[in-house]
Each structure stands twice: as C-alpha cells, then as structure tokens.
C-alpha positions in Angstrom: -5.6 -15.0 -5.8 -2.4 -14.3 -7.5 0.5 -11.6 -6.3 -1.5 -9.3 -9.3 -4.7 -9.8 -8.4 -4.6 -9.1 -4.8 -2.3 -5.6 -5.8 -4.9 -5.1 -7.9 -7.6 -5.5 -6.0 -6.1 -3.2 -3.0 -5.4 -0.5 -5.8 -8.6 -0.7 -6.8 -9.9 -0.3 -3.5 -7.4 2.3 -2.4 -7.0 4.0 -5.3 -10.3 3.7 -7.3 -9.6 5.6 -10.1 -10.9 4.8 -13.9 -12.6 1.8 -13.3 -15.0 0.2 -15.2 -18.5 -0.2 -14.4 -17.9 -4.0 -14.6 -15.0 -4.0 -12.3 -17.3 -1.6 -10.0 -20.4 -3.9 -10.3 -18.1 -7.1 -9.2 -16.8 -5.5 -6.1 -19.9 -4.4 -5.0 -20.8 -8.3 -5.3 -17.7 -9.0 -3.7 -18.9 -7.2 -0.8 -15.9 -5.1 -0.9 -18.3 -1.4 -2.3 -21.8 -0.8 -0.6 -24.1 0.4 -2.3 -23.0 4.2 -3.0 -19.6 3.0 -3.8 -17.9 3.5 -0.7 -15.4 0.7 0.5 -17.1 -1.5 3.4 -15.8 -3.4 6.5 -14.7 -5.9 4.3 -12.8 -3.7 2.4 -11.1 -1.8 5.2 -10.0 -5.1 6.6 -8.3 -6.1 3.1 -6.5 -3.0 2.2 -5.5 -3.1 6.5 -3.6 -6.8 5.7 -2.3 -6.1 2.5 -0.3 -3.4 4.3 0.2 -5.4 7.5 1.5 -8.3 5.4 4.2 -6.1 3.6 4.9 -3.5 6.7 7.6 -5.7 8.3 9.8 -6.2 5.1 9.3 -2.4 4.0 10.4 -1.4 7.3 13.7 -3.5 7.4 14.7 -2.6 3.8 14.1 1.2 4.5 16.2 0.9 7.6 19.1 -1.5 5.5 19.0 0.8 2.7 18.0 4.5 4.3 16.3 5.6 2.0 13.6 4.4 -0.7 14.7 6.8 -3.1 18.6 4.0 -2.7 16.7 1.0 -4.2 13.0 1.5 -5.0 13.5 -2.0 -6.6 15.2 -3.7 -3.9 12.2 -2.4 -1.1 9.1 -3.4 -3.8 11.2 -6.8 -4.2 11.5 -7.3 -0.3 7.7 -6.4 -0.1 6.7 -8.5 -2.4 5.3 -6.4 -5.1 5.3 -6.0 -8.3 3.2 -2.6 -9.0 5.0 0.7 -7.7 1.6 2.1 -8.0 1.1 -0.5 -4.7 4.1 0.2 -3.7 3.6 4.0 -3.1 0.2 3.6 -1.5 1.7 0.9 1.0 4.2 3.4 2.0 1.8 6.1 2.1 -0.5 3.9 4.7 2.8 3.2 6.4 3.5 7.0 6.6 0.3 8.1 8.2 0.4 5.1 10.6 4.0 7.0 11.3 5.7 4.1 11.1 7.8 5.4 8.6 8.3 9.0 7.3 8.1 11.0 3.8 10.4 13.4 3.5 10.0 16.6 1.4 11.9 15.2 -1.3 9.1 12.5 -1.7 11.6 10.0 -0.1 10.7 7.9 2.9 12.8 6.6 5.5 12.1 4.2 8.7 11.4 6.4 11.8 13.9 6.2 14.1 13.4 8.7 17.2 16.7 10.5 15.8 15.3 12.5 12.8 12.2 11.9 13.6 9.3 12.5 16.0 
C-alpha cells in the first residue's frame, strides 16, 4: 500500500465518517468491519501500528520543536504523513496513551514530568 492508502485506510477506520457504501462493503471484506460495522481485531491492530510506527518521530519533533502549534509541517514531515486529518488523530491516540499532552489551546507538547503529570 502506498503512504495514502494506508492514511487512508486508518482514517477510515478511526475516523469513519461519510463513507460510501462501497468503501464500507470492501472493509468489511477486508476483515477490517464485522458485520454491524464496528472495527475488528484486525482493525484495532492496524490503527495500533500505524500510530506505533509514527509515535517515535512525533515524539522527538514535539520535544525539538515544543510545540506542534511551531511547525505543524515540520512534525507531519518527521511522521511521515501527508494528511493532517492523520496527523491530528495520531496525536490524539498519542494524547490518551499520555505520551504526549494537549494543551487547552489545542496545542500538544511531549510530556516531560515538568509541566506535566
């Protein structure tokens, strides 16, 4: 699969929003929807590695940079991305495995044990 397809098919796993009954139809062949439409192992364990994959190089840049808000460019770059819809929804994964944190502003920075918990 190409960089697109697989941010594709983790936002449309993730994100599932708008799409068509085609598209539905061949992830439920896939093996990635069961039957109701709910994402299965299979899909758990994709959307897990897609983050995984990128984590490392999100984390880095964020601590480099100190901020996402600095270079949202530079940090999808790093991560290897090319969809900031992807973008935000690794970072939100990353922020409720509290790896990183979201600020208030709608910023996130790398957790450090200083300003953070």
């Amino acid at each position: 699969m190409s960089v697109v397809e697989n941010e594709q098919l983790f936002l449309d796993l993730t994100v599932f929003d708008g799409l068509s009954d085609t598209r539905v139809d061949a992830l439920k062949d896939a093996g990635y929807l069961d039957s109701e439409g709910e994402n299965t192992d299979k899909a758990e364990a994709y959307i897990k590695s897609f983050v995984d994959s990128r984590a490392d190089e999100v984390i880095m840049t964020l601590e480099e940079l100190g901020s996402y808000f600095k270079d949202k460019g530079r940090v999808m770059y790093r991560a290897g991305l090319k969809s900031l819809m992807a973008m935000e929804v690794v970072l939100e994964h990353l922020a409720k495995r509290m790896v990183i944190k979201r600020k208030r502003s709608g910023d996130y920075i790398k957790r450090n044990g200083i300003n953070t918990p």
